[in-house]
Backbone as a printed PyTorch tensor [residue, N CA C, xyz], in Angstrom:
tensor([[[-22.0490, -15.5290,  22.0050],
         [-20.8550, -15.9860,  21.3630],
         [-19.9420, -14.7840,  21.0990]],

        [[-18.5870, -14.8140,  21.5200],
         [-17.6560, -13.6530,  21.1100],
         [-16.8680, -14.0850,  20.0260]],

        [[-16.6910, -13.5210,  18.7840],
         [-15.9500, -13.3430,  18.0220],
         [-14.6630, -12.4790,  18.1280]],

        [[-13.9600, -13.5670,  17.5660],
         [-12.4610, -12.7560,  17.9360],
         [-11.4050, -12.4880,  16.3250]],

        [[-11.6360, -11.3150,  15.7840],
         [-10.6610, -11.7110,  14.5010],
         [ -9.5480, -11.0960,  14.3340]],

        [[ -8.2720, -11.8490,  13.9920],
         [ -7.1140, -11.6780,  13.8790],
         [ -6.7020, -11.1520,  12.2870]],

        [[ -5.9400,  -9.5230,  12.5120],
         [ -5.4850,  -9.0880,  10.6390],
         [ -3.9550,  -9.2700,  11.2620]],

        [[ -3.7940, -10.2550,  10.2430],
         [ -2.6600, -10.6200,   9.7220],
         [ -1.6400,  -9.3250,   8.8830]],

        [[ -0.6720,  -9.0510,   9.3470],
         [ -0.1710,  -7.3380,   8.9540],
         [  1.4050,  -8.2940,   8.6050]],

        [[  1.4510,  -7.4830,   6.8460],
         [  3.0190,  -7.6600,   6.3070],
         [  3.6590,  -6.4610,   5.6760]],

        [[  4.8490,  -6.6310,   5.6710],
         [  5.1590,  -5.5460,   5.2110],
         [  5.8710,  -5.5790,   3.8390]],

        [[  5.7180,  -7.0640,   3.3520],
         [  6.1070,  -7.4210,   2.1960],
         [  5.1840,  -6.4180,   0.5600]],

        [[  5.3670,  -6.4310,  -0.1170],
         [  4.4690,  -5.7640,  -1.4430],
         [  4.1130,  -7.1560,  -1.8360]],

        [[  4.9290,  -8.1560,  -1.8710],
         [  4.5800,  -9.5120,  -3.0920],
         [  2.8480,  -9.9770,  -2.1350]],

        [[  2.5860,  -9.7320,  -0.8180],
         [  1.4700, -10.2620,  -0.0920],
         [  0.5590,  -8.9810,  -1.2120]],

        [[  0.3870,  -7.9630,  -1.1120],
         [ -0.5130,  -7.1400,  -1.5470],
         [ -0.4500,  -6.7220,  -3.2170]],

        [[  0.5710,  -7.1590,  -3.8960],
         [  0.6220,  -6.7780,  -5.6230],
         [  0.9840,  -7.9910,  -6.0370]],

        [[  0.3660,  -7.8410,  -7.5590],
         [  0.5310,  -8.8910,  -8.3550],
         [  1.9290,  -8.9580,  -8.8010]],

        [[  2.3350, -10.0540,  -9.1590],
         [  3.9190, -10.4080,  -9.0510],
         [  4.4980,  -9.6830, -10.4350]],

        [[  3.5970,  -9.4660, -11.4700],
         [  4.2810,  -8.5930, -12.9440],
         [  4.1910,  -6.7520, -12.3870]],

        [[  3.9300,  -6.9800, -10.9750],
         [  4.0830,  -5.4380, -10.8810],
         [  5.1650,  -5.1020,  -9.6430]],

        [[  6.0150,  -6.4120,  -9.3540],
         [  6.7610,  -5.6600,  -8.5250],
         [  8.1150,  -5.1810,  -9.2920]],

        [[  8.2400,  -4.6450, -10.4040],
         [  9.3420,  -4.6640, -10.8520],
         [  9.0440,  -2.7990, -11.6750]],

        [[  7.6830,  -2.6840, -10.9530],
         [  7.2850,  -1.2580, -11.1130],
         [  8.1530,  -0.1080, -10.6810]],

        [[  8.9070,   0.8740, -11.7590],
         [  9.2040,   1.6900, -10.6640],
         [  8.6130,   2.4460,  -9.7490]],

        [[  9.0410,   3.0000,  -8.8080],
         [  8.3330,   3.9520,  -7.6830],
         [  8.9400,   4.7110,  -6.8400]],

        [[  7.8610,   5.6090,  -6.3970],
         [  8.9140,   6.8170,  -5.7750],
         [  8.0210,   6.7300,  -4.0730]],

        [[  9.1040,   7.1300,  -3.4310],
         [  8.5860,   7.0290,  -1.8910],
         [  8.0510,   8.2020,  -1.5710]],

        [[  6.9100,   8.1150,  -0.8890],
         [  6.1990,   9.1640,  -1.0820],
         [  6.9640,  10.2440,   0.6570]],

        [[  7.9910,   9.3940,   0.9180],
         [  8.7590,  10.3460,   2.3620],
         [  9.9650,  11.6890,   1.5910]],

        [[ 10.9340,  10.0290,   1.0090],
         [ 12.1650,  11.2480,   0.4940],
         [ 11.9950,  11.0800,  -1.0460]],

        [[ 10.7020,  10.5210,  -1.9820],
         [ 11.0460,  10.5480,  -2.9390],
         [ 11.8970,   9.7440,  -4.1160]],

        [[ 12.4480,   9.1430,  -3.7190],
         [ 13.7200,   8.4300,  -3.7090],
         [ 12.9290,   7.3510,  -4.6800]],

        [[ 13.5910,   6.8840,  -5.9000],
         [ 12.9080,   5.8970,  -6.6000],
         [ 13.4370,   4.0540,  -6.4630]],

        [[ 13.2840,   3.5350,  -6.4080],
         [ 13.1730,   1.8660,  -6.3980],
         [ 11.6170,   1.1050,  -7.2470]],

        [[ 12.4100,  -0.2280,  -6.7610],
         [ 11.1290,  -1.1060,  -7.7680],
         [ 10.1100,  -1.2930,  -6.3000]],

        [[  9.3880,  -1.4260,  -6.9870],
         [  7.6670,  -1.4460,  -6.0600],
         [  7.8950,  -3.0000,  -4.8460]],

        [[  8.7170,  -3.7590,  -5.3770],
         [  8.8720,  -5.0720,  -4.7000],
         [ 10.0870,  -5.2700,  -3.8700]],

        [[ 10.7250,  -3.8100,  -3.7670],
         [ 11.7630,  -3.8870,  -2.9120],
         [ 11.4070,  -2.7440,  -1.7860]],

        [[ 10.4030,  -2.4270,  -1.8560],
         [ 10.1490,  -1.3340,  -0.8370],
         [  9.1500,  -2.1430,   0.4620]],

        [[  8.6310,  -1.4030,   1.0500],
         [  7.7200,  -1.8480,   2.6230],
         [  6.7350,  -1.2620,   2.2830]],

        [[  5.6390,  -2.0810,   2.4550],
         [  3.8560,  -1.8540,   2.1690],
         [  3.5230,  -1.1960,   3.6120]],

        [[  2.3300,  -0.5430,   3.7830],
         [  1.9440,  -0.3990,   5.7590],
         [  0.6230,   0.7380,   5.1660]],

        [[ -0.0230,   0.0840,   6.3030],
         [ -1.4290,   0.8720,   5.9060],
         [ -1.2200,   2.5670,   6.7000]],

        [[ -1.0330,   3.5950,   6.2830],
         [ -0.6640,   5.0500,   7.0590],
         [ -1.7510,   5.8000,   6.3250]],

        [[ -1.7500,   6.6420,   7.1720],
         [ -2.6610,   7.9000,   7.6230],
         [ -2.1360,   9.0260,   6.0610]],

        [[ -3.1900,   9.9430,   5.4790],
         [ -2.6990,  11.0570,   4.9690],
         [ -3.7170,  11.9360,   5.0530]],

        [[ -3.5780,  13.3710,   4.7820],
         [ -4.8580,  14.3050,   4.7760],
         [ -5.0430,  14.7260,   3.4570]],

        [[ -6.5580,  14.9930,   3.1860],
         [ -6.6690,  15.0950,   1.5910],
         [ -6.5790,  16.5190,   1.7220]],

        [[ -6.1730,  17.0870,   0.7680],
         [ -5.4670,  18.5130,   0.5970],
         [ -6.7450,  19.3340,   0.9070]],

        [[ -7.5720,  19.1600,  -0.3290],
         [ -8.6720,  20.1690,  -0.7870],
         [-10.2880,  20.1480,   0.4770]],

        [[ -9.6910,  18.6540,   1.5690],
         [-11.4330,  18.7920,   2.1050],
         [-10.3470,  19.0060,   3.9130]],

        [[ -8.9720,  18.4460,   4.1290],
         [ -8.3350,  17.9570,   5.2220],
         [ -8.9330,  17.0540,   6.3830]],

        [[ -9.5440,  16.4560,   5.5580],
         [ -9.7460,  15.0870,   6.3050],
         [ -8.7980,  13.9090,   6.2310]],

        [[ -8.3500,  13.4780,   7.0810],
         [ -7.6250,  12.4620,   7.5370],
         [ -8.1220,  11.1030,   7.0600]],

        [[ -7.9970,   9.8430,   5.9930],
         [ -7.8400,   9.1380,   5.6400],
         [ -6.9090,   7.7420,   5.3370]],

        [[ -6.8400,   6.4230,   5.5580],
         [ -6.2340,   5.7960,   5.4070],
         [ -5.9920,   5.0650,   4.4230]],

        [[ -4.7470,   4.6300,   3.5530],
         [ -4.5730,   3.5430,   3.0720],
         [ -3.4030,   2.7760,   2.6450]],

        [[ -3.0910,   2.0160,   1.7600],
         [ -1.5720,   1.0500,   1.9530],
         [ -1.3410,   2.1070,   1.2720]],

        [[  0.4370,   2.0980,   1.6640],
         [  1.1260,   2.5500,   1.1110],
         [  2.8530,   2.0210,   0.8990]],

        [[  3.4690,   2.2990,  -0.1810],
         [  4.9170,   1.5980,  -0.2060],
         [  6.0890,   2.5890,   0.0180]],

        [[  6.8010,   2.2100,   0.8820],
         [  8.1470,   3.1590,   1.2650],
         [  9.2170,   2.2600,   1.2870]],

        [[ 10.1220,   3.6030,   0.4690],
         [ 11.3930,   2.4280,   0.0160],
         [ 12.2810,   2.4040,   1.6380]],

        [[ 11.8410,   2.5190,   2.7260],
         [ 12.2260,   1.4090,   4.1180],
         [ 11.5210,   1.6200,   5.1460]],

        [[ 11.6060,   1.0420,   5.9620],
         [ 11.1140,   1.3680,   6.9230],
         [ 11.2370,   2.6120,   7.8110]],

        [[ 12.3710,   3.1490,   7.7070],
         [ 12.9130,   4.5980,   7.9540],
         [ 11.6460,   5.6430,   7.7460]],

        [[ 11.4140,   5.4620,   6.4690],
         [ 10.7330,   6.3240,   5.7760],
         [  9.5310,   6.4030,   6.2950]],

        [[  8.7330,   4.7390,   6.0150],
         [  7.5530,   4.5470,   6.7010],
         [  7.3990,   4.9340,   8.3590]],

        [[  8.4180,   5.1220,   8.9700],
         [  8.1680,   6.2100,  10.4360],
         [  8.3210,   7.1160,  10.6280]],

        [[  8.4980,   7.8520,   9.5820],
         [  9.2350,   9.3360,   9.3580],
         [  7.6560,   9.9500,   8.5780]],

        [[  7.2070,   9.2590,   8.0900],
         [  5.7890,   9.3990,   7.3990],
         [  4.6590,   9.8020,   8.1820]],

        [[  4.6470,   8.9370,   9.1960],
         [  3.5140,   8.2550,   9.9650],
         [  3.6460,   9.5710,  11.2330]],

        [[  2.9440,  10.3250,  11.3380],
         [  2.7520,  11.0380,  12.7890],
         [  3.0520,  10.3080,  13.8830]],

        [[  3.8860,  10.5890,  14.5730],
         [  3.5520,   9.8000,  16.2310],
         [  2.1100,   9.6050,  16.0720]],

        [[  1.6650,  10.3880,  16.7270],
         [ -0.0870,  10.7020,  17.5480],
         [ -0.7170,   9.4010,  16.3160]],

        [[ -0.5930,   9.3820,  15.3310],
         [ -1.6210,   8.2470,  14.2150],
         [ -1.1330,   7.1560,  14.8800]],

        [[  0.1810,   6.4640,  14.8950],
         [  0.5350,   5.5300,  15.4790],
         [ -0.5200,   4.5930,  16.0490]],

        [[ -0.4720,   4.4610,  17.4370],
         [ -1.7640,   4.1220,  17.6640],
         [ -2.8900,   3.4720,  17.3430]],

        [[ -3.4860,   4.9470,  16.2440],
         [ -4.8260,   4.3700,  15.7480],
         [ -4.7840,   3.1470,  14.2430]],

        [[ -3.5760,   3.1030,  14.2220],
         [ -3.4900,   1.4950,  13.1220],
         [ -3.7010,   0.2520,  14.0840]],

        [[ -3.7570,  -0.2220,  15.1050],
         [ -3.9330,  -1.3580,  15.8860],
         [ -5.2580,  -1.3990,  16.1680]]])
């Protein structure tokens, strides 16, 4: 039997946070730049931890999409699919 499973990918925050927290402020972790947590773009990206530099993933919110590709290495690209 082959199993086949489909991840469903949004880029909404209201799919991944509770609704009394989109009104959180927040800062984009590209330019910094502050907005509310529910107006920005969620996306699972790549970062390196400072102190070991291992490469790790997890969600993250950028106030656009701009940002969120400006973030993201080419070369990681890729390895999110």
């Amino acid at each position: 039997m082959i199993q086949v499973i489909v991840m469903l990918h949004s880029l909404h925050p209201e799919h991944f946070v509770v609704a009394r927290h989109l009104q959180t402020p927040w800062e984009c972790p590209e330019c910094k730049r502050r907005f509310p947590y529910g107006h920005g773009v969620m996306s699972l990206t790549h970062y390196r931890v400072v102190d070991t530099g291992e490469v790790k993933q997890g969600l993250a919110c950028f106030c656009s999409t701009t940002c969120l590709l400006l973030w993201e290495h080419p070369a990681m690209l890729g390895l999110m699919h």
